[in-house]
N, C-alpha and C positions, 0 to 999 in steps of 0.2 A: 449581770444582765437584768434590767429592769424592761417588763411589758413587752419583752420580747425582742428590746433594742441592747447593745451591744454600748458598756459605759465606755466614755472617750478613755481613760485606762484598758481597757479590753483590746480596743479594735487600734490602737496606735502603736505601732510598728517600733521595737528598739535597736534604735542604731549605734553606730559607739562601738570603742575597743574595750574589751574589758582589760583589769590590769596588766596581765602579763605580756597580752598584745599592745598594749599602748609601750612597755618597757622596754618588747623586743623593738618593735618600729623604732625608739627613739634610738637605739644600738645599733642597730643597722645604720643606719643617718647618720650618728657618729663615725663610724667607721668608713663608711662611705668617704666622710667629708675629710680625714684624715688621709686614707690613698689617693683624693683627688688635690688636696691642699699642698702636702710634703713629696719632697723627691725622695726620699728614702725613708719610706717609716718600716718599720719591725714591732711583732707583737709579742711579748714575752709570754710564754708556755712553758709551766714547770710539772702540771698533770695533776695542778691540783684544781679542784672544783669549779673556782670562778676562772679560769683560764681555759678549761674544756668548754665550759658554756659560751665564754667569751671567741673560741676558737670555731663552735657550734654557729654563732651569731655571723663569724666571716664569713664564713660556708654558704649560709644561705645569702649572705648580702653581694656575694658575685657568684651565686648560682647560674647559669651553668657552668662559669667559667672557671680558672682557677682561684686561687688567694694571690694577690698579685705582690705580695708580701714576707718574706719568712719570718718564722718564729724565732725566739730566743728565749734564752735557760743560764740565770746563774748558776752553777752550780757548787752547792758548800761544801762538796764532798760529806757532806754528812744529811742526806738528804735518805726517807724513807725509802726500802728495795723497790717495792710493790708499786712508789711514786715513778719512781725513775722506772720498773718494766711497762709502765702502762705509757710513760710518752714519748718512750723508743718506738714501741709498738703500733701509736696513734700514728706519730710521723710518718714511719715508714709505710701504713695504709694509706694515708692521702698522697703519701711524695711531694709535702713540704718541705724546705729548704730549715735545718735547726740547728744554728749556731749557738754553741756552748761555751760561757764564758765560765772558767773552773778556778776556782780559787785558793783547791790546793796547789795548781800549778803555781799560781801568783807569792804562793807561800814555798814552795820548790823553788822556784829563780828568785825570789828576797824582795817581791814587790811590795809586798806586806808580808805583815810580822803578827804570826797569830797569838793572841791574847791570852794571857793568864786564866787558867779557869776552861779554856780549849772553846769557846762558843765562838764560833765564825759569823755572826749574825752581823757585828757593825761592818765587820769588815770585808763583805758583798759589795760596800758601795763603792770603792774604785775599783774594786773587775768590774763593778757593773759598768762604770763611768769609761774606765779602760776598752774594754771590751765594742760598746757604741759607739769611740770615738775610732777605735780600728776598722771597724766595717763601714764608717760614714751615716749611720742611723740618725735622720733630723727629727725625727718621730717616732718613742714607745707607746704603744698603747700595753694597757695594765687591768689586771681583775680586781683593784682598789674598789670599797663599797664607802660610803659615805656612815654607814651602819656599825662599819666593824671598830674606829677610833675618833676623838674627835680630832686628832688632826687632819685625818681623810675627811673627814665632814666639813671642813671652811676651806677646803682645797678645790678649785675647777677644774671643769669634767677638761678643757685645755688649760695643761699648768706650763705654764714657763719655767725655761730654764737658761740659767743665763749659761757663758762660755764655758763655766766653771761645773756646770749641771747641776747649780745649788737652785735652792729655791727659796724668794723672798713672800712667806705667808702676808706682807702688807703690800706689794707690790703685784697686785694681782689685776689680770684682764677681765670688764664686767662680758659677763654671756645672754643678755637681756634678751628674752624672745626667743633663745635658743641660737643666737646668731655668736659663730665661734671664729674667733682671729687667731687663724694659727700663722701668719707673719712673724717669722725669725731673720733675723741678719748670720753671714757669715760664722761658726762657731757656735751659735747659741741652738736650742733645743728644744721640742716641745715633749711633754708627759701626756697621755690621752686616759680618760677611765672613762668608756663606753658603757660600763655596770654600774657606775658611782652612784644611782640613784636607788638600785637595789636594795631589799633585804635578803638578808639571810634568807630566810622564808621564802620569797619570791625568789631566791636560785634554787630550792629544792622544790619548788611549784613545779617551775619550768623543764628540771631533771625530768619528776616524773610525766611531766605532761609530753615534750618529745620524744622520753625514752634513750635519755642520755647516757649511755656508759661512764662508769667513774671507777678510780682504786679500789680495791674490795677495803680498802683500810676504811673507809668512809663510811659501812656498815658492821652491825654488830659482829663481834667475833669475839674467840676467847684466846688471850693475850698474858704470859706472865707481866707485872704489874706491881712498883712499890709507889709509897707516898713520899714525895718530896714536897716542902711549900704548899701543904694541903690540896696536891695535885697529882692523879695517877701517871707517873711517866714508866713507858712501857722498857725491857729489858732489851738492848738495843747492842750492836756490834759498838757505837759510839757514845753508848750510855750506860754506867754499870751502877747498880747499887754502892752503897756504902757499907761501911760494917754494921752498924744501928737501922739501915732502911731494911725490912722483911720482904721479901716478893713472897709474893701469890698471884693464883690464877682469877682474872677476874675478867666478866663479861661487859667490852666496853667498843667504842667507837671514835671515829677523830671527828671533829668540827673542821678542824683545820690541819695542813699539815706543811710542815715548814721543817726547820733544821730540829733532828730527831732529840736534838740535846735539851731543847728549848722548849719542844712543842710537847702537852700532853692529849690524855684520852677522857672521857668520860665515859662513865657508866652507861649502859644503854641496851636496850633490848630489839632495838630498830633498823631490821635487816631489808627494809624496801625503803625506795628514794618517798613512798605516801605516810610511811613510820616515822622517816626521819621528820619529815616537814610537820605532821602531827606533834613530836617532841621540841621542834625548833619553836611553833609557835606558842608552846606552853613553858619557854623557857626567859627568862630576865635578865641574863648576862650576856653579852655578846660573843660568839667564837674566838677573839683575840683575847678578851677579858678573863675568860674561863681557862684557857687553855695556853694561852701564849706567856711565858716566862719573860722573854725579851720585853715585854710591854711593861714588867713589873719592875723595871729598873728604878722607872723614877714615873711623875706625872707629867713628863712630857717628853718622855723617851722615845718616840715616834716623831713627834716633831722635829726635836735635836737631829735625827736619823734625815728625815726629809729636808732641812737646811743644806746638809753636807753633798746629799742630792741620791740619796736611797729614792728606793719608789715609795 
Protein backbone atom coordinates (compact mmCIF):
# COMPACT_ATOMS: atom_id res chain seq x y z
CA UNK A 1 0.00 0.00 0.00
CA UNK A 2 1.39 3.31 -0.98
CA UNK A 3 -0.25 6.87 0.66
CA UNK A 4 -2.92 4.82 1.76
CA UNK A 5 -4.04 3.45 -1.80
CA UNK A 6 -4.15 -0.19 -2.35
CA UNK A 7 -1.25 -1.37 -5.40
CA UNK A 8 -3.21 -2.72 -8.38
CA UNK A 9 -1.37 -6.20 -7.02
CA UNK A 10 -3.30 -5.76 -3.77
CA UNK A 11 -6.64 -5.00 -4.70
CA UNK A 12 -7.07 -7.37 -8.02
CA UNK A 13 -8.81 -10.44 -7.37
CA UNK A 14 -7.16 -14.07 -8.31
CA UNK A 15 -9.11 -16.09 -10.49
CA UNK A 16 -7.98 -19.38 -11.92
CA UNK A 17 -7.81 -23.00 -11.14
CA UNK A 18 -5.00 -23.96 -9.33
CA UNK A 19 -3.19 -27.18 -10.60
CA UNK A 20 -4.93 -29.88 -9.08
CA UNK A 21 -8.10 -28.24 -10.01
CA UNK A 22 -7.33 -27.58 -13.43
CA UNK A 23 -6.23 -31.75 -13.58
CA UNK A 24 -9.35 -32.78 -11.88
CA UNK A 25 -11.62 -30.66 -14.48
CA UNK A 26 -9.83 -31.84 -17.31
CA UNK A 27 -10.53 -35.79 -15.94
CA UNK A 28 -13.86 -35.27 -15.45
CA UNK A 29 -14.20 -33.87 -19.14
CA UNK A 30 -12.50 -36.89 -20.26
CA UNK A 31 -14.47 -39.19 -18.83
CA UNK A 32 -17.47 -37.52 -19.28
CA UNK A 33 -16.79 -37.45 -23.09
CA UNK A 34 -15.94 -41.11 -23.18
CA UNK A 35 -19.57 -42.36 -21.53
CA UNK A 36 -21.22 -39.98 -23.83
CA UNK A 37 -18.99 -40.75 -27.12
CA UNK A 38 -18.80 -44.95 -26.75
CA UNK A 39 -21.71 -47.54 -26.33
CA UNK A 40 -19.78 -49.72 -23.95
CA UNK A 41 -16.82 -48.35 -22.25
CA UNK A 42 -15.49 -49.93 -18.82
CA UNK A 43 -12.89 -48.64 -16.63
CA UNK A 44 -10.22 -50.87 -15.43
CA UNK A 45 -9.82 -50.95 -11.44
CA UNK A 46 -7.06 -53.11 -9.85
CA UNK A 47 -6.91 -51.05 -6.24
CA UNK A 48 -3.92 -49.52 -7.16
CA UNK A 49 -3.43 -45.75 -6.60
CA UNK A 50 -3.97 -44.17 -10.11
CA UNK A 51 -7.30 -46.32 -10.56
CA UNK A 52 -8.80 -45.33 -7.10
CA UNK A 53 -8.18 -41.61 -7.99
CA UNK A 54 -9.27 -42.45 -11.34
CA UNK A 55 -12.35 -44.21 -9.81
CA UNK A 56 -12.56 -41.13 -7.30
CA UNK A 57 -12.76 -38.77 -10.48
CA UNK A 58 -15.96 -40.90 -11.83
CA UNK A 59 -17.59 -40.47 -8.78
CA UNK A 60 -17.68 -37.15 -8.67
CA UNK A 61 -18.21 -36.62 -12.67
CA UNK A 62 -21.83 -38.13 -12.38
CA UNK A 63 -22.50 -37.17 -8.87
CA UNK A 64 -25.36 -37.69 -7.91
CA UNK A 65 -25.99 -40.20 -10.04
CA UNK A 66 -24.44 -43.55 -10.51
CA UNK A 67 -21.08 -44.53 -12.65
CA UNK A 68 -22.83 -45.51 -15.65
CA UNK A 69 -20.03 -47.89 -16.35
CA UNK A 70 -18.37 -51.05 -14.68
CA UNK A 71 -15.03 -51.49 -13.73
CA UNK A 72 -12.61 -54.21 -14.79
CA UNK A 73 -9.50 -56.20 -13.22
CA UNK A 74 -6.94 -58.41 -14.94
CA UNK A 75 -6.18 -60.35 -12.68
CA UNK A 76 -2.39 -62.36 -12.60
CA UNK A 77 -3.16 -64.42 -9.92
CA UNK A 78 -0.16 -63.01 -8.56
CA UNK A 79 -1.43 -59.77 -7.53
CA UNK A 80 -0.53 -58.17 -3.83
CA UNK A 81 -3.39 -59.75 -0.76
CA UNK A 82 -3.85 -56.27 0.59
CA UNK A 83 -4.34 -54.97 -3.40
CA UNK A 84 -6.96 -57.33 -4.12
CA UNK A 85 -8.92 -56.81 -0.15
CA UNK A 86 -9.15 -53.36 -0.72
CA UNK A 87 -10.99 -53.52 -4.33
CA UNK A 88 -13.33 -56.21 -3.26
CA UNK A 89 -14.01 -54.22 -0.52
CA UNK A 90 -14.32 -50.70 -2.59
CA UNK A 91 -16.76 -52.46 -5.14
CA UNK A 92 -18.80 -53.88 -2.95
CA UNK A 93 -19.26 -50.27 -1.08
CA UNK A 94 -20.35 -48.42 -4.02
CA UNK A 95 -22.21 -51.50 -5.87
CA UNK A 96 -20.14 -51.26 -9.01
CA UNK A 97 -20.46 -53.82 -11.57
CA UNK A 98 -16.46 -55.70 -11.59
CA UNK A 99 -15.57 -57.87 -14.08
CA UNK A 100 -12.61 -60.09 -13.65
CA UNK A 101 -10.49 -61.16 -16.44
CA UNK A 102 -8.04 -64.08 -14.63
CA UNK A 103 -5.36 -65.34 -16.23
CA UNK A 104 -4.78 -68.14 -14.30
CA UNK A 105 -7.85 -69.37 -15.64
CA UNK A 106 -6.57 -68.65 -19.25
CA UNK A 107 -3.63 -70.66 -18.13
CA UNK A 108 -6.03 -73.56 -16.58
CA UNK A 109 -8.11 -74.00 -20.07
CA UNK A 110 -4.41 -73.78 -22.29
CA UNK A 111 -5.34 -70.26 -23.51
CA UNK A 112 -1.98 -69.21 -22.84
CA UNK A 113 1.06 -70.80 -21.84
CA UNK A 114 2.73 -69.37 -18.84
CA UNK A 115 6.42 -68.46 -19.35
CA UNK A 116 9.62 -69.74 -18.22
CA UNK A 117 10.70 -67.93 -15.12
CA UNK A 118 6.78 -67.81 -13.88
CA UNK A 119 6.16 -63.84 -14.62
CA UNK A 120 2.67 -63.37 -16.02
CA UNK A 121 3.21 -59.88 -16.86
CA UNK A 122 3.28 -60.26 -20.94
CA UNK A 123 0.85 -62.49 -20.85
CA UNK A 124 -2.15 -60.17 -19.40
CA UNK A 125 -2.47 -59.01 -22.85
CA UNK A 126 -4.84 -61.44 -24.41
CA UNK A 127 -7.12 -62.06 -21.24
CA UNK A 128 -6.95 -58.58 -21.25
CA UNK A 129 -7.93 -58.44 -25.20
CA UNK A 130 -10.02 -61.80 -24.52
CA UNK A 131 -11.76 -60.61 -21.78
CA UNK A 132 -13.10 -57.00 -23.59
CA UNK A 133 -13.85 -58.62 -26.65
CA UNK A 134 -16.32 -61.10 -24.28
CA UNK A 135 -18.19 -58.35 -22.54
CA UNK A 136 -18.27 -55.94 -25.89
CA UNK A 137 -16.09 -53.10 -24.15
CA UNK A 138 -15.63 -50.18 -27.26
CA UNK A 139 -13.85 -48.19 -24.56
CA UNK A 140 -11.11 -48.69 -21.56
CA UNK A 141 -10.27 -46.09 -19.80
CA UNK A 142 -6.88 -46.48 -17.70
CA UNK A 143 -4.64 -44.95 -14.64
CA UNK A 144 -1.63 -44.67 -17.50
CA UNK A 145 0.41 -41.17 -16.43
CA UNK A 146 2.48 -39.74 -19.29
CA UNK A 147 5.14 -39.51 -16.12
CA UNK A 148 5.57 -43.02 -15.45
CA UNK A 149 7.29 -44.30 -19.19
CA UNK A 150 8.22 -42.81 -22.31
CA UNK A 151 5.98 -44.94 -24.07
CA UNK A 152 2.99 -43.61 -22.17
CA UNK A 153 4.40 -40.15 -22.78
CA UNK A 154 3.85 -40.13 -26.95
CA UNK A 155 0.62 -42.05 -26.45
CA UNK A 156 -2.96 -39.98 -26.57
CA UNK A 157 -5.02 -39.37 -23.73
CA UNK A 158 -7.66 -41.24 -26.84
CA UNK A 159 -5.48 -44.23 -28.16
CA UNK A 160 -6.71 -46.22 -30.97
CA UNK A 161 -6.95 -49.55 -31.25
CA UNK A 162 -7.37 -51.35 -34.28
CA UNK A 163 -9.61 -54.92 -34.59
CA UNK A 164 -6.65 -56.70 -33.28
CA UNK A 165 -6.43 -54.17 -30.09
CA UNK A 166 -2.78 -53.37 -31.06
CA UNK A 167 -1.56 -50.24 -31.32
CA UNK A 168 0.24 -48.18 -33.97
CA UNK A 169 2.65 -45.46 -31.97
CA UNK A 170 2.77 -43.52 -35.79
CA UNK A 171 -0.59 -43.82 -36.45
CA UNK A 172 -2.06 -41.64 -34.03
CA UNK A 173 -5.23 -39.31 -33.81
CA UNK A 174 -4.11 -35.23 -33.20
CA UNK A 175 -6.10 -33.89 -29.90
CA UNK A 176 -5.64 -30.17 -30.80
CA UNK A 177 -7.59 -27.85 -28.25
CA UNK A 178 -8.41 -30.86 -26.34
CA UNK A 179 -10.97 -31.81 -28.96
CA UNK A 180 -10.95 -35.94 -28.92
CA UNK A 181 -12.32 -38.44 -31.95
CA UNK A 182 -13.29 -41.30 -30.28
CA UNK A 183 -14.89 -42.61 -33.83
CA UNK A 184 -14.30 -46.53 -34.23
CA UNK A 185 -15.77 -48.76 -36.79
CA UNK A 186 -17.24 -52.13 -36.13
CA UNK A 187 -14.32 -54.24 -34.15
CA UNK A 188 -11.97 -51.73 -33.45
CA UNK A 189 -11.45 -49.87 -29.97
CA UNK A 190 -10.51 -46.98 -28.15
CA UNK A 191 -7.93 -46.89 -24.78
CA UNK A 192 -8.76 -43.56 -22.56
CA UNK A 193 -5.99 -42.16 -19.92
CA UNK A 194 -8.03 -39.55 -18.09
CA UNK A 195 -4.66 -39.08 -15.66
CA UNK A 196 -2.15 -39.17 -18.53
CA UNK A 197 -1.26 -35.66 -17.81
CA UNK A 198 -0.35 -36.37 -14.16
CA UNK A 199 2.47 -36.74 -12.04
CA UNK A 200 3.22 -38.76 -9.69
CA UNK A 201 3.24 -36.04 -7.23
CA UNK A 202 0.02 -34.58 -8.32
CA UNK A 203 -1.72 -38.20 -7.55
CA UNK A 204 -0.44 -37.97 -4.09
CA UNK A 205 -1.36 -34.07 -3.81
CA UNK A 206 -4.72 -35.08 -4.73
CA UNK A 207 -4.80 -38.42 -2.24
CA UNK A 208 -4.10 -36.03 0.45
CA UNK A 209 -6.03 -33.16 -0.50
CA UNK A 210 -9.62 -35.36 -0.78
CA UNK A 211 -8.74 -37.69 1.72
CA UNK A 212 -8.54 -40.76 -0.45
CA UNK A 213 -8.23 -44.23 0.96
CA UNK A 214 -5.51 -46.44 -0.51
CA UNK A 215 -3.83 -50.17 0.20
CA UNK A 216 -1.85 -49.72 3.52
CA UNK A 217 0.88 -51.33 1.18
CA UNK A 218 1.27 -47.88 -0.16
CA UNK A 219 2.59 -46.64 3.30
CA UNK A 220 5.51 -47.30 5.31
CA UNK A 221 5.55 -50.56 7.07
CA UNK A 222 7.91 -53.15 8.11
CA UNK A 223 8.06 -56.03 5.58
CA UNK A 224 10.63 -59.13 5.43
CA UNK A 225 12.85 -58.05 2.30
CA UNK A 226 15.84 -59.37 0.02
CA UNK A 227 17.80 -57.77 -2.70
CA UNK A 228 17.39 -58.86 -6.19
CA UNK A 229 18.69 -56.54 -9.34
CA UNK A 230 19.64 -53.78 -6.75
CA UNK A 231 16.01 -53.83 -5.80
CA UNK A 232 14.13 -54.63 -2.43
CA UNK A 233 11.50 -57.45 -3.36
CA UNK A 234 9.31 -58.17 -0.46
CA UNK A 235 8.95 -62.20 0.73
CA UNK A 236 5.79 -63.05 -1.10
CA UNK A 237 3.49 -66.37 -1.19
CA UNK A 238 4.71 -65.99 -5.31
CA UNK A 239 8.00 -64.75 -4.61
CA UNK A 240 10.70 -66.65 -2.60
CA UNK A 241 14.22 -65.84 -2.12
CA UNK A 242 17.12 -67.80 -3.56
CA UNK A 243 19.88 -69.49 -1.70
CA UNK A 244 22.58 -66.47 -2.03
CA UNK A 245 19.55 -63.71 -1.58
CA UNK A 246 19.47 -62.87 2.72
CA UNK A 247 16.10 -61.58 3.83
CA UNK A 248 15.73 -59.18 6.37
CA UNK A 249 13.37 -56.89 8.05
CA UNK A 250 13.37 -53.60 6.49
CA UNK A 251 11.13 -50.48 6.70
CA UNK A 252 9.81 -49.66 3.28
CA UNK A 253 6.73 -48.71 0.98
CA UNK A 254 5.36 -49.54 -2.70
CA UNK A 255 5.41 -46.68 -5.39
CA UNK A 256 3.55 -48.87 -7.36
CA UNK A 257 1.99 -52.23 -7.13
CA UNK A 258 1.60 -54.74 -9.85
CA UNK A 259 2.44 -58.43 -10.12
CA UNK A 260 4.21 -59.29 -6.73
CA UNK A 261 6.98 -61.10 -8.70
CA UNK A 262 7.88 -58.13 -10.66
CA UNK A 263 7.08 -55.21 -8.48
CA UNK A 264 9.40 -53.94 -5.57
CA UNK A 265 9.45 -51.61 -2.37
CA UNK A 266 11.44 -48.98 -1.38
CA UNK A 267 12.83 -47.76 1.54
CA UNK A 268 10.74 -45.19 3.36
CA UNK A 269 9.57 -43.70 6.48
CA UNK A 270 6.37 -42.20 4.94
CA UNK A 271 3.28 -43.28 6.59
CA UNK A 272 0.70 -40.14 5.60
CA UNK A 273 -0.47 -39.63 1.90
CA UNK A 274 1.59 -35.41 2.97
CA UNK A 275 4.93 -37.86 3.57
CA UNK A 276 4.61 -39.64 0.75
CA UNK A 277 4.18 -36.64 -1.71
CA UNK A 278 7.10 -34.77 0.35
CA UNK A 279 9.43 -38.09 -0.66
CA UNK A 280 7.94 -38.26 -4.22
CA UNK A 281 8.86 -34.85 -4.97
CA UNK A 282 12.39 -35.16 -3.67
CA UNK A 283 12.80 -38.10 -5.73
CA UNK A 284 14.39 -38.49 -9.59
CA UNK A 285 13.34 -41.89 -10.83
CA UNK A 286 10.10 -42.63 -11.64
CA UNK A 287 7.63 -45.25 -9.80
CA UNK A 288 7.96 -47.76 -12.92
CA UNK A 289 11.86 -47.02 -13.16
CA UNK A 290 12.67 -47.71 -9.52
CA UNK A 291 10.49 -50.45 -8.82
CA UNK A 292 9.14 -52.12 -11.91
CA UNK A 293 11.34 -55.27 -13.15
CA UNK A 294 9.13 -55.87 -16.16
CA UNK A 295 10.27 -52.36 -17.54
CA UNK A 296 14.03 -53.67 -17.23
CA UNK A 297 13.63 -56.16 -19.83
CA UNK A 298 14.93 -54.09 -22.54
CA UNK A 299 14.53 -50.19 -23.63
CA UNK A 300 11.39 -50.57 -25.06
CA UNK A 301 9.71 -53.18 -23.24
CA UNK A 302 6.57 -51.18 -22.69
CA UNK A 303 6.26 -50.30 -26.06
CA UNK A 304 6.76 -53.82 -27.51
CA UNK A 305 3.87 -54.67 -24.66
CA UNK A 306 1.54 -51.79 -26.01
CA UNK A 307 1.96 -52.88 -29.85
CA UNK A 308 0.58 -56.30 -29.06
CA UNK A 309 -2.30 -54.06 -27.33
CA UNK A 310 -1.44 -54.19 -23.30
CA UNK A 311 -2.50 -50.96 -21.79
Amino acid sequence: MRGGLLSDAEHVPRYGLSQLDYLESEAIFIIREVAAENEHPAMLFSGGKDSIVMLHLALKAFAPGPVPFPLMHIDTGHNFAEVLEFRDRRVAELGIGLVVGSVQEAIDSGRVREPVGGSRNRIQTPVLLQTAEANGFTALMGGARRDEEKARAKERVFSFRDEFGQWDPKDQRPELWSLYNARINQGESMRVFPISNWTELDVWQYIAREKIEVPSIYYAHERPVFVRDSMLFAVDRHLHPREDEDVFIARVRYRTVGDATLTAAVESDADTPEKVAIEVAASRITERGATRGDDRVSEAAMEDRKKEGYF
